[in-house]
VOGU-3710 file (C-alpha; in Angstrom, 3 decimals, decimal comma):
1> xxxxxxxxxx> 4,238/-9,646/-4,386  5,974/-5,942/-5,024  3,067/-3,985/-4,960  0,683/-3,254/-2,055  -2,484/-4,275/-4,788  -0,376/-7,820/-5,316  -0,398/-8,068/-1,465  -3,849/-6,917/-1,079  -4,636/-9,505/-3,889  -2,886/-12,213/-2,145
11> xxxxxxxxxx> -4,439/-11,192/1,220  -7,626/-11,117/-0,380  -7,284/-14,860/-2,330  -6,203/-16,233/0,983  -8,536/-15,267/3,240  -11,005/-16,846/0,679  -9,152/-19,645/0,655  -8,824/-20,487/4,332  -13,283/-19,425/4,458  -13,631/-21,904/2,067
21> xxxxxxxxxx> -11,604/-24,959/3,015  -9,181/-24,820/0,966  -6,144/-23,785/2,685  -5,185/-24,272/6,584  -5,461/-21,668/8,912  -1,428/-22,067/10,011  -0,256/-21,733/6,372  -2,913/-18,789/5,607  -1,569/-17,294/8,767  1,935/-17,804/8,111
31> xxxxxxxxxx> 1,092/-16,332/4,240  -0,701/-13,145/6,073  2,494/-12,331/8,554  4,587/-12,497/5,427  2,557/-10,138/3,610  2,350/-7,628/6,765  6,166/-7,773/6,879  6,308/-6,903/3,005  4,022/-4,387/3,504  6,400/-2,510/6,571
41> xxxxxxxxxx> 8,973/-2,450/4,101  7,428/-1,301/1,234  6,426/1,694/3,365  9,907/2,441/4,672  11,206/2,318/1,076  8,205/4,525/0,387  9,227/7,047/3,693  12,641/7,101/2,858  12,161/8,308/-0,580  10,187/10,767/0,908
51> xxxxxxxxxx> 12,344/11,778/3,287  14,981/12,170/0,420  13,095/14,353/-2,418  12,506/16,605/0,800  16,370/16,575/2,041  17,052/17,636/-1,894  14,438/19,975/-1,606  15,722/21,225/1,178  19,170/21,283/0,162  18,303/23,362/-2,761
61> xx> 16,537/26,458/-0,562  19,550/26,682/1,236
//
């Protein structure tokens, strides 16, 4: 899970999972918190580099 479509994938799969029996709702639940806490940090990485093409950007007016 690196991507936000592997974790939307994997969100996806397991709430099918836990709909259809085949998974319980603790370890689907536990599975969904760890995706939400991949997610925040994909979008800090994300903001950061962000933040950084713009401080170079910056930099460069100057």
């Amino acid at each position: 899970m690196r991507t936000t479509t592997e974790i939307k994938r994997t969100l996806a799969r397991v709430a099918n999972m836990a709909l259809n029996g085949e998974i319980d709702t603790k370890t689907a639940n536990t599975i969904i918190l760890a995706c939400n806490a991949i997610l925040g940090a994909i979008r800090t990485d994300e903001q950061q580099k962000k933040i950084d093409e713009l401080e170079v950007l910056l930099s460069g007016i100057k």
